[in-house]
Residue, then its C-alpha position, 0 to 999 in steps of 0.5 A: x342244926x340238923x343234918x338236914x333241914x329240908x322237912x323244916x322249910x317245907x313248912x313255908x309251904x304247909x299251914x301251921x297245925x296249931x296257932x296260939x294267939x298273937x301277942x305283941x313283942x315289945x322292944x327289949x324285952x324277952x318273952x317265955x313259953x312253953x310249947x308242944x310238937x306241931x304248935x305254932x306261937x305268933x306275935x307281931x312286932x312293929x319298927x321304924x322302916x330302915x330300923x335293925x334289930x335281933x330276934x334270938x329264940x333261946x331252945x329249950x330242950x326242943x328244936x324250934x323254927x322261926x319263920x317272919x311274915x310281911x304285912x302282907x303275910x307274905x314270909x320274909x325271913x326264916x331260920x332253922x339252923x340250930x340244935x336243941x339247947x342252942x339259939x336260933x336268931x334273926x337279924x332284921x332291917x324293917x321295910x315297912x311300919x306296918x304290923x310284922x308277925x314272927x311264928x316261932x314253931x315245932x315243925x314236927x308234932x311228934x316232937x316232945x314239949x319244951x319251952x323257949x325265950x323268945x328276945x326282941x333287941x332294942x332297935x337301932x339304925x343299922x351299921x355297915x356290919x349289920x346290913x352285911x350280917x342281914x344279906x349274909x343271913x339272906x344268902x344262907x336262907x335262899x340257898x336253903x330254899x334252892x335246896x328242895x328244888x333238888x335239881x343240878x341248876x338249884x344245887x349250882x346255885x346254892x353252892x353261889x349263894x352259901x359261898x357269898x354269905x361265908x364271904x360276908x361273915x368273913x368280912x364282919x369276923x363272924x366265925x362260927x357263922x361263916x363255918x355253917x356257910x362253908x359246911x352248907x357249901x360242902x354239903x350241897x358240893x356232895x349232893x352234886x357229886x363234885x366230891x373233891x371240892x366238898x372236901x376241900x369247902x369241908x377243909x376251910x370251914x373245919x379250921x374256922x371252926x376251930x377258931x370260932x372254938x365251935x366243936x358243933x360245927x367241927x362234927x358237922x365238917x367232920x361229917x361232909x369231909x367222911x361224905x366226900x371221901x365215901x362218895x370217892x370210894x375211900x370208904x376205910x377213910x371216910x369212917x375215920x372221919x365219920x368217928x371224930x364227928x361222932x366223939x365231938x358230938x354232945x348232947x346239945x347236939x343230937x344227931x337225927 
């Protein structure tokens, strides 16, 4: 996770710099690589339509983007929320028996070498959680998308969309992903100027956040609550805040 996100979804947008060459992913099983800043590594996997599964990408010691593509290569599904040393995943239900392709990337060529292990669970039919949990993840990454539109409409919209997701994982007793929808909330909250309401999404989600025992994501509310209090004008509070982000940081969660 990085504080923020935005120069990783804009490769949606770009052609990737490097690709390797596509390799067929095969249920249950984990595949490893090494890659280098700017490289994109592609697979393809096929599923049943209707079928559900969870591609996890374990990062190691780089941060990675996973980005899923149609048939049709139009993209489907993406994620970029976690900090070297922490997993990135996906959970999917297939639409189609066609061929899928899933890029796993380094957005930025500068970045130094890592490796990563990339899993493809074996696929099942989809509970009533797991389509929760797949449209929790949707919300979460439309309102990513909203975001580079950078408008007042597209910032109201985001604030709709990370608020429904943290409904949904709150439903299925997803902790730790409900914080990330409630700090995306309070972050977009702040970027909109309606600082006392980023204050208080940064609130909720800092106690679920210590319930999910996740001290990633208490810095992160940490770092809006100090935000909301800035922008208020109360700077002498605001770095109080900011401090006990930085003494919960560790190095699994650098700070960019």
């Amino acid at each position: 996770m990085r504080h923020f996100f935005l120069p990783a979804l804009l490769l949606l947008l770009t052609s990737p710099i490097h690709a390797w060459s596509n390799q067929t992913l095969e249920p249950g099983k984990t595949i490893e690589g090494s890659i280098s800043g700017g490289e994109t590594h592609s697979y393809t996997f096929t599923l049943a339509p209707g079928t559900y599964t969870i591609f996890a990408v374990d990062q190691k010691g780089i941060n990675l983007s996973v980005f899923i593509y149609a048939p049709d290569g139009q993209p489907v599904r993406s994620a970029d929320l976690r900090n070297p040393g922490l997993t990135e995943s996906l959970a999917f239900i297939s639409e189609s028996n066609a061929a899928y392709r899933i890029d796993v990337l380094s957005p930025h060529k500068s970045s130094r070498s890592g490796k990563y292990a990339l899993t493809f669970a074996e696929p099942r039919q989809p509970t009533d959680d797991d389509k929760t949990r797949v449209e929790a993840e949707k919300l979460v990454e439309t309102s990513m998308q909203l975001l580079l539109k950078q408008t007042v409409a597209s910032r109201e919209e985001a604030v709709e969309k990370t608020e429904r997701s943290a409904t949904y994982w709150r439903k299925i007793n997803q902790k730790s992903n409900e914080a990330y929808a409630l700090y995306l909330m309070a972050y977009t909250l702040n970027r909109l100027g309606r600082y006392p309401k980023a204050e208080e999404a940064a609130q909720k989600g800092l106690v679920v956040a210590k319930q999910a025992n996740d001290p990633e994501m208490q810095a992160f509310m940490f770092d809006e609550i100090g935000s909301s209090y800035n922008g208020l004008g109360e700077r002498k509070k605001a770095l109080g805040f900011f401090i006990d982000a930085l003494q919960l940081r560790t190095g699994k969660d650098q700070v960019a």
